[in-house]
C-alpha positions as CSV (number, residue, x, y, z in Angstrom):
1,X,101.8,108.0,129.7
2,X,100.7,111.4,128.3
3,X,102.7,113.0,125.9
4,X,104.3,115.9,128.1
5,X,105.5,113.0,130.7
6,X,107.2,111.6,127.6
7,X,109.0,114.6,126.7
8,X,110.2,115.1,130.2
9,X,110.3,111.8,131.9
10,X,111.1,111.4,135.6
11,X,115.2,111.6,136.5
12,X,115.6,110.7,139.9
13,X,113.6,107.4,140.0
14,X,115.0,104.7,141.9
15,X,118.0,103.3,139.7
16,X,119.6,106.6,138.8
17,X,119.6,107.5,142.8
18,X,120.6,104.2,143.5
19,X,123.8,105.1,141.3
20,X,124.5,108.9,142.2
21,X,124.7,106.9,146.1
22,X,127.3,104.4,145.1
23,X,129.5,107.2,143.0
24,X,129.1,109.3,146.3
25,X,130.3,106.9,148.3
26,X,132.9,105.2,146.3
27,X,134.6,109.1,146.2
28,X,134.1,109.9,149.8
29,X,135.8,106.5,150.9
30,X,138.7,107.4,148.9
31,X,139.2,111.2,149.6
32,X,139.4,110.5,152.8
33,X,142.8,109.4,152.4
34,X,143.9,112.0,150.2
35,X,145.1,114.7,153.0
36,X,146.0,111.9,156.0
37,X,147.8,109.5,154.0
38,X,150.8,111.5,153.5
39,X,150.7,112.9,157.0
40,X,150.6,109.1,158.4
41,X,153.6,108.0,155.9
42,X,156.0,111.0,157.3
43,X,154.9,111.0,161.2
44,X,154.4,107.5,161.7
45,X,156.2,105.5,159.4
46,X,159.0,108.1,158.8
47,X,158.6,107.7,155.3
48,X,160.7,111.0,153.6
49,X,158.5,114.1,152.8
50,X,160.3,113.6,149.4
51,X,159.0,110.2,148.7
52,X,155.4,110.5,149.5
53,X,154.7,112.1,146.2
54,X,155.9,108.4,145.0
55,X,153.0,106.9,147.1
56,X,150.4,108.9,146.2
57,X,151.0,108.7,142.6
58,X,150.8,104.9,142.7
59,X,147.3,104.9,142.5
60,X,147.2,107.2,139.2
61,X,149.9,104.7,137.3
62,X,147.2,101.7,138.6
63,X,144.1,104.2,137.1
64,X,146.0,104.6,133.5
65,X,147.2,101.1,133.2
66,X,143.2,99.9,133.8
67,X,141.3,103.2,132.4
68,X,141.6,102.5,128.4
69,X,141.1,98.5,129.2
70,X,138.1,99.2,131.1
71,X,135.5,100.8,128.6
72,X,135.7,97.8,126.7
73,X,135.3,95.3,129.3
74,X,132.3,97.1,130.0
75,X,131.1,97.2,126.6
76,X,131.5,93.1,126.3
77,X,130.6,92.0,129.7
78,X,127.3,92.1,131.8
79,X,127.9,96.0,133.2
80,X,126.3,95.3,136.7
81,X,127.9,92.5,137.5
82,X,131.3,94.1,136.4
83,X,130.2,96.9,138.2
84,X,129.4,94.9,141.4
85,X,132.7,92.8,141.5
86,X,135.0,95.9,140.6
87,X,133.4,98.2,143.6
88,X,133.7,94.8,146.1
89,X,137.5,94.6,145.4
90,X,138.0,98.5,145.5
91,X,136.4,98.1,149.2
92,X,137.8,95.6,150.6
93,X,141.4,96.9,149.7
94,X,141.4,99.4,151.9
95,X,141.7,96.5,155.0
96,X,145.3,96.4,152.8
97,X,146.2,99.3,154.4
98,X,146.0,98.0,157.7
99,X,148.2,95.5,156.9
100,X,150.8,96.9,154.7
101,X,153.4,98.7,156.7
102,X,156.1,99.7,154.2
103,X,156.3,101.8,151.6
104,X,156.5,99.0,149.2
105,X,153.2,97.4,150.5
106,X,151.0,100.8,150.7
107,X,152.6,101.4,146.5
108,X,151.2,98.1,145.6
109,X,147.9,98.4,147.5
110,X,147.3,102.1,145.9
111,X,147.7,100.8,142.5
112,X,145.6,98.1,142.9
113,X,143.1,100.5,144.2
114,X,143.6,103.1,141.9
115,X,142.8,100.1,139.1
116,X,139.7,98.8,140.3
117,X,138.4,102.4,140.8
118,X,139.4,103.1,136.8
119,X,137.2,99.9,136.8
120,X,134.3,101.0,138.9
121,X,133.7,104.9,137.6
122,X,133.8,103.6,134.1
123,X,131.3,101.2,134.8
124,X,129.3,103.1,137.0
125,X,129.3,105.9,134.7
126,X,128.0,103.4,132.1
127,X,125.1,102.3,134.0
128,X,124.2,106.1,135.0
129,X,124.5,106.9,131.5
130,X,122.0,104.0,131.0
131,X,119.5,104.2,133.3
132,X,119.2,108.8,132.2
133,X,116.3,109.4,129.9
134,X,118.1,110.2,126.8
135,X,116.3,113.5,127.0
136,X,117.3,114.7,130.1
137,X,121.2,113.1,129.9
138,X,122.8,116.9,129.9
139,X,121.1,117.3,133.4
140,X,121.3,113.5,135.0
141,X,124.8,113.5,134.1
142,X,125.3,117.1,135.5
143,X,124.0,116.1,139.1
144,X,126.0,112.7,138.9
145,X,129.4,114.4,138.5
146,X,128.2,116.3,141.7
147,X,128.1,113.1,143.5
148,X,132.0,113.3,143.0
149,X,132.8,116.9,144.4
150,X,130.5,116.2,147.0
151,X,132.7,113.0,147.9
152,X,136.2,115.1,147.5
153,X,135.1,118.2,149.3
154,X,133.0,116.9,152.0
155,X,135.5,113.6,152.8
156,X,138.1,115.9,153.9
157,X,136.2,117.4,156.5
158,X,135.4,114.4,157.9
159,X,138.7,113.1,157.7
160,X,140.9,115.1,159.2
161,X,138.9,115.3,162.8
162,X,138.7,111.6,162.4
163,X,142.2,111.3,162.0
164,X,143.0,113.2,164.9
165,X,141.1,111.9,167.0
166,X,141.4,108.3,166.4
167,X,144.3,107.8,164.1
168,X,144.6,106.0,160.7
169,X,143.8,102.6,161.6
170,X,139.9,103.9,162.2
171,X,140.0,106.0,159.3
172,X,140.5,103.2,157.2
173,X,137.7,101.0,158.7
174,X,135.5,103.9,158.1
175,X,136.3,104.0,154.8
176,X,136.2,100.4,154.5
177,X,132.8,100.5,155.6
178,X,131.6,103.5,154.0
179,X,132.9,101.8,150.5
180,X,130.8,98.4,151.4
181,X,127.8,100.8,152.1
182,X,128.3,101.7,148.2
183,X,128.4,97.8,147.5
184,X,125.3,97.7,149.0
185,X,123.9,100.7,147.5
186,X,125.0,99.1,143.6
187,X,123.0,95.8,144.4
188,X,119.7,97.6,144.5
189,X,120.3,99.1,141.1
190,X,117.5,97.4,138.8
191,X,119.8,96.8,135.7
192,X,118.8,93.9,133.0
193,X,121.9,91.1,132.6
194,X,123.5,92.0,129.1
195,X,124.7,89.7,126.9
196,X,128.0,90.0,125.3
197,X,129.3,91.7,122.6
198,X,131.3,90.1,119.4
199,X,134.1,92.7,118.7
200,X,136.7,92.3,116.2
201,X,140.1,90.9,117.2
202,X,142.2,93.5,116.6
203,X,140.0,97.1,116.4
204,X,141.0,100.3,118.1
205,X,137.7,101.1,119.1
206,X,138.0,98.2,121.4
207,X,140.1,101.1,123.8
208,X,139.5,104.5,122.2
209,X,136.4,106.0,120.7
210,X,137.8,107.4,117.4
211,X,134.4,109.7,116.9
212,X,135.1,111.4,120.2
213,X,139.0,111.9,119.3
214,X,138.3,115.9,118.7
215,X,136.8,116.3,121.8
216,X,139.2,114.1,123.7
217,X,142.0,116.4,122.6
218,X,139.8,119.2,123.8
219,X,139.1,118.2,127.3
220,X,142.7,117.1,127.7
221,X,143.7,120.9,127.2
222,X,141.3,122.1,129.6
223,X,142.1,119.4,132.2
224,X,145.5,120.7,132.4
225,X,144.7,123.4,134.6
226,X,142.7,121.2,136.6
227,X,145.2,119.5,137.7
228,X,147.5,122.2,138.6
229,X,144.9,123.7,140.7
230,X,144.3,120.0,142.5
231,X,148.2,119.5,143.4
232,X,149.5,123.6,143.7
233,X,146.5,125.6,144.6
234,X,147.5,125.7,148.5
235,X,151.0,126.2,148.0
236,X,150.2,129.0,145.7
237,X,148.2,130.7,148.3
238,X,150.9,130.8,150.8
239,X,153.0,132.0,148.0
240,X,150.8,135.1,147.7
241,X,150.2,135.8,150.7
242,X,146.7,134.4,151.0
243,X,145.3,133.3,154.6
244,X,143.5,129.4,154.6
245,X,143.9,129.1,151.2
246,X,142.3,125.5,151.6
247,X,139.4,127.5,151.6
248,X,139.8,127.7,147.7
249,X,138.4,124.0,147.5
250,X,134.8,124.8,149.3
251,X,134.6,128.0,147.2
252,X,135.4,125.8,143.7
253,X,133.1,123.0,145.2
254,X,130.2,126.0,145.5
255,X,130.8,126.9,142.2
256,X,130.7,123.5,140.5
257,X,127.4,122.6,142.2
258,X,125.6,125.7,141.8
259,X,126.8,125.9,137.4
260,X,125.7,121.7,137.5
261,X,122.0,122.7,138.4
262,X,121.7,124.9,134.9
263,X,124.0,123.4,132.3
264,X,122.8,120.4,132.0
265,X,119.4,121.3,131.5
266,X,120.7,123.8,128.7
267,X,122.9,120.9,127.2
268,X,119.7,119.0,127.0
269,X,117.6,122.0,125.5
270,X,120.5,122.0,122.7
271,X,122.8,124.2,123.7
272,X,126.1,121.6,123.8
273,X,128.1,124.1,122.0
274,X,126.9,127.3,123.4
275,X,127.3,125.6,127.2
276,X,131.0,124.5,126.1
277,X,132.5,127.3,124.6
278,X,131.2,129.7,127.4
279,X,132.6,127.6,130.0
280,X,135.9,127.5,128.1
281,X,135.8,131.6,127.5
282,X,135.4,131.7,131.2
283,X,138.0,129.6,132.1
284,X,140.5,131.9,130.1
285,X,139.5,134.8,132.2
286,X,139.4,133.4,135.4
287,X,142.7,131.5,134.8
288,X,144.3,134.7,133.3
289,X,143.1,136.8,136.4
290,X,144.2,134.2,138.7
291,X,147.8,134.2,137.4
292,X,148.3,138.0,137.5
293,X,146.2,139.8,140.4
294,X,146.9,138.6,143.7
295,X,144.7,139.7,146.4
296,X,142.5,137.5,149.2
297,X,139.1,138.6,147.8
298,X,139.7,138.0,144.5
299,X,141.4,134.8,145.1
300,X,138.5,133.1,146.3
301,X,136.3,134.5,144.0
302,X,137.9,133.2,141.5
303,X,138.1,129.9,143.1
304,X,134.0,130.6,142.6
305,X,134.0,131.0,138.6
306,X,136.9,128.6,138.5
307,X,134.6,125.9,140.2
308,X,132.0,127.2,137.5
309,X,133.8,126.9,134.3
310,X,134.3,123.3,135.4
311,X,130.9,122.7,136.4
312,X,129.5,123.5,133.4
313,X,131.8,122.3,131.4
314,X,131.8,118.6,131.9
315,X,127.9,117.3,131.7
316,X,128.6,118.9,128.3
317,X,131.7,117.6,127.1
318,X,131.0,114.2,128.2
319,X,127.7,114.2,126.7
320,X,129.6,114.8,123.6
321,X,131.7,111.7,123.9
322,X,128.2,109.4,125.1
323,X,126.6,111.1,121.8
324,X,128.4,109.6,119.2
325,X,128.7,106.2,120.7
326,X,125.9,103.6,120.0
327,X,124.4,101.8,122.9
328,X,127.1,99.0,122.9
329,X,130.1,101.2,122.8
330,X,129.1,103.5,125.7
331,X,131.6,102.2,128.4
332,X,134.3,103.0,125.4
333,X,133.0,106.5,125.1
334,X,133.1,106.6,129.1
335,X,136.5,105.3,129.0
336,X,137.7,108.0,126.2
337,X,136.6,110.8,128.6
338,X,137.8,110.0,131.6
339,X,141.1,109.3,130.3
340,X,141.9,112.1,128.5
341,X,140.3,114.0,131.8
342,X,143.1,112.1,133.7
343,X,145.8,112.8,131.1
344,X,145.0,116.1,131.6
345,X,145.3,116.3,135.2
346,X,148.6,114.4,135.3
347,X,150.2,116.7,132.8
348,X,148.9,119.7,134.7
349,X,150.5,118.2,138.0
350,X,153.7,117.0,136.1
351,X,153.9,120.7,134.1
352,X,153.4,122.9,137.2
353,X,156.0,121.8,139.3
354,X,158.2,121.5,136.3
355,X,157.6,125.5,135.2
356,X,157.6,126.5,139.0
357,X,161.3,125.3,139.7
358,X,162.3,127.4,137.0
359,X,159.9,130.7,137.2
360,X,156.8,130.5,139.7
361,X,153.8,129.0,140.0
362,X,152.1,132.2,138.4
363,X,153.5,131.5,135.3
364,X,152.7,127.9,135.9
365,X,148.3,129.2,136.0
366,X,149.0,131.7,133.0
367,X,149.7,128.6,130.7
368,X,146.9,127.1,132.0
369,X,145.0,130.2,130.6
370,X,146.9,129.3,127.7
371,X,146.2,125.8,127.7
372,X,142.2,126.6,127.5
373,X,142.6,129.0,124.7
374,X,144.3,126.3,123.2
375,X,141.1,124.3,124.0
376,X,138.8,126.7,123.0
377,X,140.7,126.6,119.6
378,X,140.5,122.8,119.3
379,X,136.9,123.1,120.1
380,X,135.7,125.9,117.2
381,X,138.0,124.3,114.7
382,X,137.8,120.8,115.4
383,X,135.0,119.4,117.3
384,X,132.3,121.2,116.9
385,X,132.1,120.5,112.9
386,X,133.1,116.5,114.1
387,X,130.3,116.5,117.1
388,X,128.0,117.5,114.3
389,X,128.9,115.0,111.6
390,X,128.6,112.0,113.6
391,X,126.1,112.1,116.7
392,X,123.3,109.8,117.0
């Protein structure tokens, strides 16, 4: 191997495409539930409109109660097996929807789902991280993110035809064998077995990378917004006046994939803190914008630069967590980000309703302006000096 094939060694060889598959998958199988769900809970099993939220937020009580556990399971344990057994169980509980008829049974199969996903992305993430060239990991982990706004923007599309035409019962065995198609897809990953890992009884680090604290507080504050824009964005529309504002999700999809061809590359080239605080700078804009101008063109646009600032900013920030972990703690570091990712987005879904029953849901996006300037600040004070100290 020459020495310019070392400095930029191949990314898509066959594991990490293997891997960007299985994510793809694993996402699209589960978003396809997201928007027929609750329509099959009210019109066929006259479930109350009020009580669906209840349902759907099943699975992310199953996600937290697994998330901080999981990073060190796959920190001690052979990660491909883990990997393997968690993705076979996420699949084949999907057939529990065919069975469970109540509200009571569909609760308990989401949160077993939702756990065994927090399993599966944290040890998939793992194994991506692993099998990315260190100096390409900005990029590889830029284009494996994709894999996930592919699955939740294209799933939809499929599912709601689907669901029409046949009904939920075969919209569930589609996902059910779309998800054992991403079963399939893990087993051909090339991935050596790991031995496991002596920790000590009773360390924090077991759950919670303390290194990546700064940057966990960070992304938390910038997630909130996030998730405001996952659970309100339509309503908000209508509120305004704006026609199809589903739309805004293919517009924010656009712009995440378009900023994930660029950033990671710059990430890699050195520019973590250049790529993070711009994306957080043009968060506060767009959010700010978004909150007091309300017109159809500018609406989607911003669902454009929205979709950006998000894009770029996550191959960066998670690079910072996978940075200052060592090789054995890199499902913790995983496990750090995504849950302070999904602390973010519940408190963004909790805070925006909350604000709108008492003002409107445009005060509810200008503190999400406000919640990445308080980011931003976190970021130039905090981690930036901590990132520094202590990557590897």
């Amino acid at each position: 191997m020459d020495t310019k094939d070392k400095q930029n060694p191949a990314l898509w060889n066959r594991n990490f495409v293997q891997c960007c598959l299985s994510y793809f998958l694993m996402n699209f199988a589960f978003y396809m539930l997201v928007p027929t769900l609750p329509v099959y809970l009210v019109d066929e099993l006259g479930i109350e409109a009020s009580e669906v939220g209840l349902v759907m937020a099943s699975y992310t009580i199953g996600l937290m109660c697994v998330r901080p556990f999981s990073g060190y399971l796959v920190d001690c344990f052979s990660r491909k097996p883990l990997y393997l057994f968690s993705f076979i169980v996420f699949a084949g509980l999907f057939a529990g929807y065919l069975v469970a008829v109540t509200m009571a049974g569909i609760i308990a199969v989401r949160f077993l789902q939702g756990g065994f996903m927090g399993l599966t992305s944290v040890s998939g993430n793992t194994i991506a991280i692993d099998v990315i060239p260190s100096q390409r990991r900005g990029e590889g982990m830029g284009f494996y993110g994709l894999a996930v706004n592919l699955g939740m923007s294209l799933a939809p599309l499929a599912a709601l035809p689907l669901y029409g035409w046949k009904g939920f019962d075969s919209l569930v065995v589609a996902g059910l064998m779309i998800a054992f198609i991403g079963v399939f897809s893990v087993s051909l990953i090339r991935y050596p077995k790991r031995e496991r890992v002596s920790r000590p009884s009773f360390s924090l680090d077991r759950f919670i990378l303390l290194k990546a604290l700064p940057a966990a507080f960070s992304y938390m504050f910038v997630a909130i917004p996030y998730g405001m824009i996952l659970s309100f964005v339509v309503l908000y529309g209508k509120e305004t006046g704006i026609s199809d504002p589903g739309y805004f999700f293919i517009f924010m999809a656009v712009g995440v994939g378009t900023s994930r061809l660029v950033s990671g590359r710059l990430v890699d080239h050195g520019k973590i803190h250049t790529v993070s605080v711009c994306s957080l700078v043009s968060l506060v804009i767009s959010f700010m914008l978004f909150a007091l101008v309300h017109n159809e063109i500018l609406f989607f646009s911003l669902a454009l630069t929205i979709g950006m600032g998000f894009g770029i900013s996550v191959p960066a920030f998670q690079c910072l967590f996978v940075n200052v972990a060592p090789h054995h703690m890199r499902g913790t570091a995983t496990s750090t980000f995504l849950t302070s990712l999904d602390l973010g987005v519940g408190i963004g879904m909790l805070s925006a309703g909350f604000i709108a029953s008492y003002t409107n849901l445009s005060v509810a996006y200008l503190s999400g302006a406000g919640c990445c300037v308080a980011s931003l600040l976190v970021y130039l004070c905090w981690v930036r000096d901590s990132y520094e100290r202590n990557k590897l």
